[in-house]
GUROPA-357013 format. One record per residue (C-alpha): x, y, z. Coordinates in steps of 0.1 Angstrom, whole numbers, plus 5000, padded with zeros to 4 digits. Each point is the difference from the previous one (the first is absolute). Example, Ala and Ser with C-alpha at 12.3 -4.5 7.8 and 13.67 -1.06 7.14 Angstrom:
! GUROPA-357013
((5123,4955,5078))
((5014,5034,4993))
! end
This chain:
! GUROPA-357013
((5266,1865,3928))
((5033,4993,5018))
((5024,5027,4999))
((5036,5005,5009))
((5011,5028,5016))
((5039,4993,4992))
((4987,4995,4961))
((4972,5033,5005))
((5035,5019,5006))
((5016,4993,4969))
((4972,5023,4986))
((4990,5023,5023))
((5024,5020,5027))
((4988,4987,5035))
((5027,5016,5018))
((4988,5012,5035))
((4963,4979,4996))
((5000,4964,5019))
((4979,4975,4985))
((4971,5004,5032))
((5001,5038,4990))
((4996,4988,4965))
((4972,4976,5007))
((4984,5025,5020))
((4998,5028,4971))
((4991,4978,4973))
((4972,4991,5020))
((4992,5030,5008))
((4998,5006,4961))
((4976,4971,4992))
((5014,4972,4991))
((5002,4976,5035))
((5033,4988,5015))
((4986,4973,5014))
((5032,4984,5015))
((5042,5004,5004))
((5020,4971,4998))
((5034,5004,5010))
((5018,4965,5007))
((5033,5018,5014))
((4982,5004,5034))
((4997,4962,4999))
((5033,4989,4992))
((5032,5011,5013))
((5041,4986,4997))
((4997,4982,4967))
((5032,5001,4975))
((5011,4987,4971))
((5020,4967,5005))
((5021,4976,4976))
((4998,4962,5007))
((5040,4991,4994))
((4992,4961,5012))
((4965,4978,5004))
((4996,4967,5010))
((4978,4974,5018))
((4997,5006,5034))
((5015,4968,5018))
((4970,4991,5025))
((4968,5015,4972))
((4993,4991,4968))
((4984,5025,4989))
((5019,5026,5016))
((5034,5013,4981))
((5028,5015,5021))
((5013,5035,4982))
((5030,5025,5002))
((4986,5030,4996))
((5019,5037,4992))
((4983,5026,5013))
((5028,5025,4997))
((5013,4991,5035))
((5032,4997,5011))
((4994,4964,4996))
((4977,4978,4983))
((4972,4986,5025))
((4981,4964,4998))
((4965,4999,4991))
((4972,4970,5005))
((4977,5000,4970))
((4970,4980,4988))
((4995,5015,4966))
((5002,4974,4973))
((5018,5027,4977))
((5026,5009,5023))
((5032,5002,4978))
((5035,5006,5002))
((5011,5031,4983))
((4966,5019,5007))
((4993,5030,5011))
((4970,5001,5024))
((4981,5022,5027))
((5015,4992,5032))
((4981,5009,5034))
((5030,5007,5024))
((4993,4990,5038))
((4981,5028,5016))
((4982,5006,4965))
((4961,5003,5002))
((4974,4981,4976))
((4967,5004,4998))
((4978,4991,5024))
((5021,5012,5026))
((5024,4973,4997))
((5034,5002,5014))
((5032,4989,4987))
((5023,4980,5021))
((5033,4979,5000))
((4988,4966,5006))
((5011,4962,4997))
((4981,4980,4974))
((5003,4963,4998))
((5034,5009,5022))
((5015,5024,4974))
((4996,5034,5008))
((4984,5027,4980))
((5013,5034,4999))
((4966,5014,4990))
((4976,4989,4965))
((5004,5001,4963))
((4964,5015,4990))
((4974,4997,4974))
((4982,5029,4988))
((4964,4987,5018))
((5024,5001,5029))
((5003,5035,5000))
((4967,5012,4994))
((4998,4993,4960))
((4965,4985,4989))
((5004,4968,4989))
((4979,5007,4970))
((5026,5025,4985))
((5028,4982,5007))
((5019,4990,4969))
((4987,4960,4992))
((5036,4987,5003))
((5004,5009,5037))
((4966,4998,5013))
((5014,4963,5021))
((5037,5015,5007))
((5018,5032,5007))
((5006,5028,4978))
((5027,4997,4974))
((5015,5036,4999))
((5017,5016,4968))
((5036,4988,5003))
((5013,5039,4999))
((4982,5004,5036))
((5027,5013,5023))
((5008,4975,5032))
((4991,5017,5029))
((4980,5030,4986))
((4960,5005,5015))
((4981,4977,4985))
((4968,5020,5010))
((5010,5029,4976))
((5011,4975,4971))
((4969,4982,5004))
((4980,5032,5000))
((4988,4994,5034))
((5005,5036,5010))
((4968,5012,4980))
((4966,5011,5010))
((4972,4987,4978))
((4967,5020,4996))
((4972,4984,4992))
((4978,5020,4982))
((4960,4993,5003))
((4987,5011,4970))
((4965,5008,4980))
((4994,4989,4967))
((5006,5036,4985))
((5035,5007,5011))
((5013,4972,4978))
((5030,5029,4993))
((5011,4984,5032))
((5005,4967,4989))
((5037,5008,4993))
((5034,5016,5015))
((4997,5030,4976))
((4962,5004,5003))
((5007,4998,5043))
((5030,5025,4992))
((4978,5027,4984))
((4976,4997,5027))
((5032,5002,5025))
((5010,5029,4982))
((4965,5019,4998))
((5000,4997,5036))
((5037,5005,5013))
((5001,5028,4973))
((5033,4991,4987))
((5008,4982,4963))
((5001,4965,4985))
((5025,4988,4987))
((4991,4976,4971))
((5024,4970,4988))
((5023,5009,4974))
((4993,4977,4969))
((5034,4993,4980))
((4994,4985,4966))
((5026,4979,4988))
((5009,5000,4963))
((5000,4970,4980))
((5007,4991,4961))
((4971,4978,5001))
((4966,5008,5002))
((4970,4986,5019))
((4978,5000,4967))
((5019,4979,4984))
((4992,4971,5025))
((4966,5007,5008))
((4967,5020,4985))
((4969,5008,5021))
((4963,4999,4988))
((4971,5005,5019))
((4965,4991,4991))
((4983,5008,5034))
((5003,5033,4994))
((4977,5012,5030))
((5015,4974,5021))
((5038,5008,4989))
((5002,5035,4990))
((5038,5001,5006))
((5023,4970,4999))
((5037,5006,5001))
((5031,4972,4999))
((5037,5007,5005))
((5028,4972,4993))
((5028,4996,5022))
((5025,4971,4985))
((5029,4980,5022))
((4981,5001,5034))
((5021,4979,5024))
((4969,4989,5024))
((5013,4998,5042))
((4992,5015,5027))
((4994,5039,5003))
((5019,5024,5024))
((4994,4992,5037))
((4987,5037,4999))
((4974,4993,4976))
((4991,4968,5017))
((4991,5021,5029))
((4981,5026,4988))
((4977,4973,4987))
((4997,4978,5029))
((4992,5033,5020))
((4969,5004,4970))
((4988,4968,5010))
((5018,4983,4970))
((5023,4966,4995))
((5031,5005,4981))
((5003,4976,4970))
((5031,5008,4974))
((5013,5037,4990))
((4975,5001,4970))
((4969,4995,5019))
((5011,5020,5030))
((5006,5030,4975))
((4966,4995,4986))
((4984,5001,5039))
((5021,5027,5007))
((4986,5022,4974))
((4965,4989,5012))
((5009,5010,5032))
((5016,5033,4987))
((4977,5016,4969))
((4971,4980,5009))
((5004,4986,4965))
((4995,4959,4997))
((5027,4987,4976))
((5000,4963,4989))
((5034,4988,4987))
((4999,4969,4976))
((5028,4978,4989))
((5002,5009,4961))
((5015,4969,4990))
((4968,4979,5018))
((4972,5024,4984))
((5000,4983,4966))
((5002,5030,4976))
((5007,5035,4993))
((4966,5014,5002))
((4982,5010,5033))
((4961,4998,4990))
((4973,5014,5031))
((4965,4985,4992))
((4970,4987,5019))
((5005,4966,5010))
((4978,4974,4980))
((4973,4979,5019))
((5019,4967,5015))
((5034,5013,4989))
((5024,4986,5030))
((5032,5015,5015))
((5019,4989,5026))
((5012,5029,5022))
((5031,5003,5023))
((4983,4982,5028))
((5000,4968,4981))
((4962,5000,4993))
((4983,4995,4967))
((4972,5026,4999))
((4972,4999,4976))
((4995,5033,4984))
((4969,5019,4983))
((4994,5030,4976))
((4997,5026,5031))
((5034,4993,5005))
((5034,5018,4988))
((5031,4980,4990))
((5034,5006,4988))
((5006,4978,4971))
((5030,4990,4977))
((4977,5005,4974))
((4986,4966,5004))
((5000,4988,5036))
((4995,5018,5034))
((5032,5007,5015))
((4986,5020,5033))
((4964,5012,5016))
((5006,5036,4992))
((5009,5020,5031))
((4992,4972,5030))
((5026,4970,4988))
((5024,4989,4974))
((5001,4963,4985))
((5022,4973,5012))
((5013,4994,4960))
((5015,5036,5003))
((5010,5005,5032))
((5035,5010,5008))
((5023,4971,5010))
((5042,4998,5010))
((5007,4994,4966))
((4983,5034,4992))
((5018,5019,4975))
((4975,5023,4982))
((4975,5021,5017))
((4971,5007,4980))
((4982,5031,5025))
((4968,5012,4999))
((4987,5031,5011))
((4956,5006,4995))
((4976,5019,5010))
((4973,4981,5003))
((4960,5011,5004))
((4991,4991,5039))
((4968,4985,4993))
((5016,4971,4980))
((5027,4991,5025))
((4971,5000,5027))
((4984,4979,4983))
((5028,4970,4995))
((5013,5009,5035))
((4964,4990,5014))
((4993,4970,4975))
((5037,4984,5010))
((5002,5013,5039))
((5033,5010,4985))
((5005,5037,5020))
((5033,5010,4996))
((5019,5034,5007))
((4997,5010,4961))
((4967,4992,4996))
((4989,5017,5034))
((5021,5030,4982))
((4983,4997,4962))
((4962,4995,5019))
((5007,5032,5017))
((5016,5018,4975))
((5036,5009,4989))
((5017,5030,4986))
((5001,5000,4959))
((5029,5020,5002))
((5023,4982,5018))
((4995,4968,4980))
((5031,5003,4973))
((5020,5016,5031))
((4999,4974,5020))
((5008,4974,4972))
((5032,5021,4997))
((5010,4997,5039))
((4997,4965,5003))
((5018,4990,4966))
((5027,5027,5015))
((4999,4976,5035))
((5005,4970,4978))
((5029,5018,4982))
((5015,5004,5030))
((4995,4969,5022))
((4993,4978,4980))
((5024,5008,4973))
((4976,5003,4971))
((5004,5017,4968))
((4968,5026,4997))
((4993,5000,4961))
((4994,5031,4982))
((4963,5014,5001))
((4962,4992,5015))
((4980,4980,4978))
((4965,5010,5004))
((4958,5006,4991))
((4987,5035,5013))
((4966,5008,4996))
((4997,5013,5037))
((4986,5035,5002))
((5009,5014,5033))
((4988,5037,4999))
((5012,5015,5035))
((4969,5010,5018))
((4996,5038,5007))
((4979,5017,5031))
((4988,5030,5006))
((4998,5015,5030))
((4993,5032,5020))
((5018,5017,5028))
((4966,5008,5016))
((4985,4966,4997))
((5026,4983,5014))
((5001,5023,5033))
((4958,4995,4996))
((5004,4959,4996))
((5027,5003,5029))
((4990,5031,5023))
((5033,5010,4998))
((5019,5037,4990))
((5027,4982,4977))
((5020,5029,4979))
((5005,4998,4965))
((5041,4992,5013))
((4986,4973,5022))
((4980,4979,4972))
((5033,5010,4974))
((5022,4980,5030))
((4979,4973,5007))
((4992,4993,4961))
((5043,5003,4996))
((5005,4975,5028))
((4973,4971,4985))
((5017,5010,4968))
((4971,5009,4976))
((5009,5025,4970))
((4972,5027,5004))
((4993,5032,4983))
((4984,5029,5019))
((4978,5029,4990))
((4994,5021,5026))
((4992,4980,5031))
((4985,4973,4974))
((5023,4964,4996))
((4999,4980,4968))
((5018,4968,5012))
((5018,4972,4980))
((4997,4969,5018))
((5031,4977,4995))
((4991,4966,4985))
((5006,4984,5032))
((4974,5011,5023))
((4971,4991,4975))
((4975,4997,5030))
((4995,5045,4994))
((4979,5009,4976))
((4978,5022,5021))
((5002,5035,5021))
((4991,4981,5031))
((5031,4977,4993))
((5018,5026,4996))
((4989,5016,5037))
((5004,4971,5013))
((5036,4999,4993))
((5008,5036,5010))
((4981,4992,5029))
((5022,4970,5005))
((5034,5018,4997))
((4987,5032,5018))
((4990,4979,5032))
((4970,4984,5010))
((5008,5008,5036))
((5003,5037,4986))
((4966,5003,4989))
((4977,5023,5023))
((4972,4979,5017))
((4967,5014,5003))
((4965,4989,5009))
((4973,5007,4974))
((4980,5031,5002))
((4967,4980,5005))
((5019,4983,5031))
((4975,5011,5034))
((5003,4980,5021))
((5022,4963,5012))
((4987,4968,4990))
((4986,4973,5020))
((4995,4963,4999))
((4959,4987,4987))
((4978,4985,5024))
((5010,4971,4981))
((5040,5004,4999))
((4990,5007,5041))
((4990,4962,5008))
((5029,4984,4977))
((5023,5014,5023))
((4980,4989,5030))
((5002,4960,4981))
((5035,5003,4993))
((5007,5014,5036))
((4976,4972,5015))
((5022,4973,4986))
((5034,5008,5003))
((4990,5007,5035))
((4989,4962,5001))
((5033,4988,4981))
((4988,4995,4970))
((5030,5016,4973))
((4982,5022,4968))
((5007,4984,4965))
((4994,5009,4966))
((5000,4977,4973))
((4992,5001,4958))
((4967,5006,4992))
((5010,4977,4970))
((4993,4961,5000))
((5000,4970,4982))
((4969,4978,4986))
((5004,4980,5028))
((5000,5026,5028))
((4981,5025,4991))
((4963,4990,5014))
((5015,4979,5031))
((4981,5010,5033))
((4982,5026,4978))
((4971,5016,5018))
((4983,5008,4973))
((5002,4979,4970))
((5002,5018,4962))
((5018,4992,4968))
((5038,5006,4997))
((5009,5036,4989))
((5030,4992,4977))
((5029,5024,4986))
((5008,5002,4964))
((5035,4999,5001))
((5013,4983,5035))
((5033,5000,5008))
((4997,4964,5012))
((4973,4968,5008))
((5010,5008,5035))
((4984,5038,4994))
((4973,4998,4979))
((4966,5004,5015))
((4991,5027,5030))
((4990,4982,5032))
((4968,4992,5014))
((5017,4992,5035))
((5029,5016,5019))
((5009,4961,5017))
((5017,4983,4977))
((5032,5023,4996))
((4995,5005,5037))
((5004,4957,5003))
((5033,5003,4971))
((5012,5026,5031))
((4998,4977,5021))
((5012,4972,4983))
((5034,5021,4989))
((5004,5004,5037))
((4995,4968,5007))
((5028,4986,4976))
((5028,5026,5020))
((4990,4988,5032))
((4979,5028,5012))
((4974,4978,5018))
((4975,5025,5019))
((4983,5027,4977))
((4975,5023,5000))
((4987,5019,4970))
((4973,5019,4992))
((4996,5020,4967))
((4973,5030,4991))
((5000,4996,4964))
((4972,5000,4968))
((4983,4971,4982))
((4986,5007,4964))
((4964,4987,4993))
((4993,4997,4961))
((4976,5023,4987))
((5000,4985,4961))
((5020,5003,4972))
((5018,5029,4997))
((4985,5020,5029))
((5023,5011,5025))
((4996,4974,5032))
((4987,5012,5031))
((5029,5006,5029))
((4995,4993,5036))
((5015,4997,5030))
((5004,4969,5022))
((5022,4990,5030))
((5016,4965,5004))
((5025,4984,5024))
((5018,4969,5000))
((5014,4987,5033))
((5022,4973,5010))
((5024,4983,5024))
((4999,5016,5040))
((4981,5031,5006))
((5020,4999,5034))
((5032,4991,5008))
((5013,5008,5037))
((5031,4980,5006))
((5004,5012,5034))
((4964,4990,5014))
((4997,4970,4975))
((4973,5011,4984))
((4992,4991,4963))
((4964,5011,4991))
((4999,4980,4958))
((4976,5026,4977))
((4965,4980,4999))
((4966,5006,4992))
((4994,5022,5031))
((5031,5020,4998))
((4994,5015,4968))
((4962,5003,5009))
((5011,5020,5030))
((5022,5022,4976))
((4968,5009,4982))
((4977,5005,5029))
((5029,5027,5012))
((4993,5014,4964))
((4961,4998,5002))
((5001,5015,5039))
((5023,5028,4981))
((4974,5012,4976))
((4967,4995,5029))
((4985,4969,4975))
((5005,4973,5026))
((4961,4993,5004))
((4992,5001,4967))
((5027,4975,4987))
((4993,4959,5000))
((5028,4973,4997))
((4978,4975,4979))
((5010,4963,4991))
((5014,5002,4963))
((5012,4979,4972))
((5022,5014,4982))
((5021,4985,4969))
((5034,4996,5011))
((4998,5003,5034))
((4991,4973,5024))
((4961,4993,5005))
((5003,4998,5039))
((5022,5033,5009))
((4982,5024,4976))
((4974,5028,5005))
((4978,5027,4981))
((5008,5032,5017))
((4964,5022,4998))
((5000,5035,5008))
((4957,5004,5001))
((4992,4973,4985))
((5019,5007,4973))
((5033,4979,4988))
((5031,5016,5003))
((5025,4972,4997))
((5014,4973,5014))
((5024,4986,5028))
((5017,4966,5000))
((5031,4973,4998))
((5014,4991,4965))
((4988,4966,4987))
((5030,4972,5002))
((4997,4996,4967))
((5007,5037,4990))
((5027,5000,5030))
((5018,4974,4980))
((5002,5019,4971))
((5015,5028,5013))
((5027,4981,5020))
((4977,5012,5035))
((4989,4988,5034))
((4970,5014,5022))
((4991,5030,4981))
((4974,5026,5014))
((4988,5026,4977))
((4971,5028,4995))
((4987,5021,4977))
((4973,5025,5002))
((4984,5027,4979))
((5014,5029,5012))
((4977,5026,4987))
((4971,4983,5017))
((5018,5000,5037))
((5013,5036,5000))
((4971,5019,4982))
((4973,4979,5025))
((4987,5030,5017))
((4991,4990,5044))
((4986,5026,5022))
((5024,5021,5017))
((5018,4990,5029))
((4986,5004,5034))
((5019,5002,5030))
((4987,4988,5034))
((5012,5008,5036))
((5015,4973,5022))
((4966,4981,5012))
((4993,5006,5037))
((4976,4971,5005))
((5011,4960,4998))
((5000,4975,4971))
((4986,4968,5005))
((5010,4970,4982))
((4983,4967,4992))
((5018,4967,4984))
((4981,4980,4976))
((5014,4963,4984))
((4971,4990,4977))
((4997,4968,4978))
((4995,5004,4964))
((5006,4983,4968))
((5039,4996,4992))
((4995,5020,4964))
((4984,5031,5017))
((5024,5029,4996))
((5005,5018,5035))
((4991,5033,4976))
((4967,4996,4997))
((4991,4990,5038))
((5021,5035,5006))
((4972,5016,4978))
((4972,4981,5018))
((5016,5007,5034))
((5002,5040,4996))
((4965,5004,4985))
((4986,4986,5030))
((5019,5018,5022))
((4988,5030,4993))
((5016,5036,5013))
((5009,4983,5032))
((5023,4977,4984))
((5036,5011,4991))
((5026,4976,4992))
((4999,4968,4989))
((5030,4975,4997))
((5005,4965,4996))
((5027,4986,5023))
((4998,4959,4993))
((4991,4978,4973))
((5000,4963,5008))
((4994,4965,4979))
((5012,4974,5026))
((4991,4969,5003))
((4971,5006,5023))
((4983,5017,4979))
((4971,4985,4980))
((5006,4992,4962))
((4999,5030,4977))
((4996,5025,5027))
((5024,5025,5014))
((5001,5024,5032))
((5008,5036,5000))
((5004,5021,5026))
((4992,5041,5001))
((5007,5025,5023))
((4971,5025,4998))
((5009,5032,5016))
((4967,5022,5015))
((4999,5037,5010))
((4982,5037,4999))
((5017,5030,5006))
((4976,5015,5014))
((4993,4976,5033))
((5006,4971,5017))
((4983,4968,4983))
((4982,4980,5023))
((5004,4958,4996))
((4963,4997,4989))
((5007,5025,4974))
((5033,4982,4986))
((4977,4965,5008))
((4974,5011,4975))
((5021,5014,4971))
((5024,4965,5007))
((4970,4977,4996))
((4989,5018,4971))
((5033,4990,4981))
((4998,4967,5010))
((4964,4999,4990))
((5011,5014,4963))
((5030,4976,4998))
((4975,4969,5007))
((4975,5012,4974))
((5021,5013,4976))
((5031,4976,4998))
((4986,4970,5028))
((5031,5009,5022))
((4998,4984,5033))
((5010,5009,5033))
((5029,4976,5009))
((5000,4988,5033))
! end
């Protein structure tokens, strides 16, 4: 909800309270501010001017050369591409040294070699949305009323000098959907009173029955329909000041009788929908469900096809509007206008849901019926806007409402206890505090004693309980007033699991390496939701998903971690590194909650190092994001029990892949994104992981040991052996440290090579075996034997050979 401060004052005295001191207490109160907007800050020096000549500019052809007024001594000349430039005008002029948005700066220039003594301006030009801005001068400038004052601030006329608040809020403050419903809150809070519009009923020697009668057979739908008749309408444009309020609301002007009717919106929170009489085709207004395939073509030109769950407005034969989301085009009001037919409903929520969802036709009324509006200020806020339309429009309001009433709206009464409420709050309210706060939110009350019997008004219809009722004296009270105190059963701090304890150590591990922590939906699509999944299970489905793209819980964390990267990609942000702790849902059956765990994934791409200076690019590979991991494995002490295993792996390519094992046991995966699935997601050279992450933090090792510096030598022997090109160097590691024994300490291959020498289908690769005992000097016929013994093993087990 957008409100106006400027418009907020009309109702409630703000003397003395800026909007930021505003914002902050109705925050404080609840209800969100969750932004100001004040578009004085980001203009400056604009005034009204009157265009006394225009023509072509002699060197441009679609530039027009203007004598503008701007209440100087004399008239100044003005370049101007607008195609609606006009003499006779009066316009927004931006004087030189004026300030735009965006920071831009006025000047007296030369264009085309005329000068320019500063810019005629559209409203998008000064900070107006585009969206809002009235359809006749969304390609020009602004047209302003022709009683404008040359040379006055434009920035005031314009309504520039406002703050807008806009208001974040839940579904159960619907109250706040409208100026008033803001101004009682205001006034709750600022504890001073509202003042409501006052409602003038013009008399008339006609009367609105005679031209129209109402009947209703939804009843449950359409408990209370009301119409009003306002004859001799003059259709234009409304007041510049109305046109303003709206476009501050987020609304585009149209004509004076459809302003009026936004306005009201905007003002009771009551949708109105004004027809032309003379197009409805008959004096009776008839509300019924809509018949299956009965078709009505609505204000946005498009024939809809309606059914039996939905409610229409019908001339007692044919649809003439979707009740509360959008009028037809047969009835709509036009220029030649000159009967206003205008409805006033409440209508139930559910069926306006409905239609709204069906159509994808969410509008402000419908947002306002689905939540809920007040019953009582239905028939008031007919009167208003046929009171507007009196008066701007020059309409003749006939006598009377015509109107079905079934609505029972019983006000809602609550009974509460000065004791519970300082027990619900743990506070020591008086009797006198509760009577003020109750006065303030305006809510008639009886007491008896220190007990409150309190008549809700119709407008907040989210109370109906004590706890609501806390709540709210809670809310005026102070939330930041309310002691704080730690429950009795409170002995001692918390402390992070064993558990939370590692996840910390993971996410610490990997930012240190570079690597930036996402978090994406746990929600896929059909498509995505078993990609790169470790462990393959049926799809666990939800019943009502908000879209295809949402609609099945994950079995793998790396396919939103690849639409990362991919979004990246497409703005030019080339190098990224992401990783992502995050839970996949495994299918237990129909109907039985899935089981949750926990994986970790990353996706890596581009240039893990960049170093300008030095001229060093290191491009992520295979090894970099292996390296990454062995940091992570060294982390947790699981180094010698983890194996990098040759893998296939749908989706990612057959020869960069590998099975991580942690004892034997599977734990995930590491590996480059296919070219195939790279080409879907718009990618290039994409590493990625994902592991179990369960398995590698709750792997229990032995504790660790710490050894003093050694005081006797290493020694080291190189070995290049010959084996067959499809060995992996893994498993001659394993060979190599089971035949070393104690004696042998590191192990580390140094050099693989495939040249040309080398015979057919063969491969060399060299070791560097590392040999040492704390607790003496090793001799060369002890290192000899132990050396010999791994060669021994490699030729029996693998037929390694020496190379010469």
């Amino acid at each position: 909800m957008l409100v106006s401060y400027k418009w907020l004052q009309s109702f409630v005295d703000l003397t003395n309270v800026t909007p930021e001191e505003l914002a902050e207490k109705i925050t404080r109160t609840g209800i969100e501010v969750e932004g100001i907007e004040q578009k004085s800050k980001q203009v400056q020096n604009l005034v009204v001017g009157h265009v006394l000549e225009c023509e072509q500019h002699p060197n441009a052809e679609k530039l027009n050369k203007c004598l503008v007024d701007i209440g100087e001594e004399e008239p100044v000349q003005i370049i101007c591409g607008a195609p609606n430039v006009a003499a006779g005008q009066k316009v927004i002029v931006a004087k030189p040294g004026a300030r735009l948005p965006g920071n831009l700066k006025i000047k007296r220039a030369k264009l085309r070699g005329e000068v320019s003594n500063g810019m005629i301006c559209s409203l998008q030009e000064i900070g107006i949305e585009g969206k809002v801005v009235p359809k006749e001068f969304t390609d020009g400038i602004y047209v302003l009323p022709e009683d404008s004052e040359v040379g006055s601030d434009a920035i005031s006329l314009l309504n520039l000098d406002d703050a807008v608040l806009e208001l974040g809020l839940t579904p159960n403050r619907a109250d706040c959907m409208s100026m008033i419903g803001v101004a009682y809150e205001t006034s709750a809070i600022l504890s001073r009173p509202v003042q409501l519009p006052n409602i003038k009923k013009a008399a008339s020697q006609e009367k609105a029955s005679d031209y129209i009668s109402v009947k209703v057979d939804a009843q449950e739908d359409n408990p209370l329909y009301t119409a009003k008749v306002i004859k001799n309408v003059k259709i234009g444009p409304s007041p510049l000041w109305l046109q303003t309020r709206l476009m501050a609301a987020g609304i585009r002007p149209h004509n004076n009788v459809v302003d009026i009717t936004n306005y009201i919106l905007l003002e009771y929170g009551q949708p109105l929908h004004a027809f032309d009489y003379d197009r409805f085709g008959s004096k009776e207004v008839v509300v019924r469900r809509a018949n299956d395939g009965e078709k009505l073509t609505t204000l946005d030109d498009v024939e809809r096809s309606l059914n039996k769950e939905h409610l229409v407005i019908t001339n007692g034969q044919n649809p003439v509007a979707l009740a509360g989301v959008m009028g037809g085009a047969d009835s709509e009001v036009q220029n030649d206008t000159t009967t206003i037919l205008l409805e006033s409903a409440y209508f139930s929520g559910n069926v306006i849901r409905k239609a709204s969802k069906d159509f994808g036709l969410r509008s402000e009324a419908s947002s306002r019926y689905e939540k809920g509006v007040d019953p009582n200020r239905v028939r008031a806020a007919a009167e208003r806007a046929a009171e507007l339309m009196a008066q701007y429009a020059g309409g003749e309001v006939l006598d009377g409402i015509v109107e079905f009433d079934v609505l029972s709206a019983e006000s809602v009464q609550v009974h509460v206890e000065l004791q519970k409420i300082n027990q619900f709050l743990g506070t020591d309210l008086t009797v006198d505090d509760v009577t003020a706060i109750l006065n303030r939110l305006q809510f008639p009350f009886e007491m008896n004693e220190e007990n409150f019997n309190v008549t809700i008004p119709s407008r907040r219809w989210d109370i109906h309980l004590p706890e609501d009722l806390y709540e709210e004296i809670a809310r005026i009270y102070g939330y930041d007033r309310l002691p704080t105190t730690l429950p009795t059963s409170a002995q001692s701090a918390g402390g992070l699991s064993s558990y939370q304890h590692r996840r910390r150590i993971v996410k610490e591990v990997l930012q240190g390496a570079g690597l930036n922590q996402a978090i994406t939906y746990s929600l896929t699509s059909k498509e995505k939701f078993d990609q790169f999944a470790l462990t393959k299970k049926d799809a666990v489905e939800l019943a009502m998903p908000m879209s295809e793209e949402h609609a099945i819980l994950r079995l793998s964390l790396l396919p939103h971690l690849l639409d990362a990267i991919s979004y990246n990609i497409a703005r030019k942000n080339d190098n990224i590194a992401l990783f992502e702790i995050g839970s996949i849902f495994l299918s237990k059956g129909a109907n039985v909650q899935p089981e949750e765990r926990e994986h970790l994934a990353g996706a890596l791409t581009g240039l893990y190092v960049s170093n300008p200076i030095k001229g060093e690019k290191v491009p992520v590979d295979f090894f970099v994001v292996k390296g990454i991991l062995e940091a992570l494995f060294m982390k947790f002490q699981v180094t010698d029990y983890i194996r990098f295993e040759k893998a296939e792996v749908e989706g990612l390519h057959p020869g960069q892949t590998a099975a991580i094992t942690l004892n034997g046991e599977t734990i995930g995966f590491i590996g480059k994104i296919h070219p195939e699935v790279e080409k879907r997601y718009d990618v290039n050279n994409v590493f990625v992981f994902e592991l179990m992450m369960e398995k590698l933090v709750n792997f229990n090792t032995t504790p660790l040991v710490y050894e003093a510096i050694p005081r006797f030598p290493k020694v080291t022997r190189d070995i290049a052996i010959i084996v067959d090109q499809g060995k992996p160097a893994n498993e001659l590691e394993i060979i190599i440290r089971g035949a070393g024994g104690k004696l042998l300490k590191a192990v580390h291959v140094f050099d693989v090579y495939e040249g040309d020498k080398m015979e057919e289908g063969k491969k060399s690769i060299a070791f560097s075996l590392t040999y040492f005992d704390p607790e003496r000097t090793l001799t060369d016929d002890e290192v000899t034997k132990v050396h010999e013994n791994v060669l021994k093993e490699l030729a029996d087990k693998v037929g390694a050979k020496l190379r010469g």
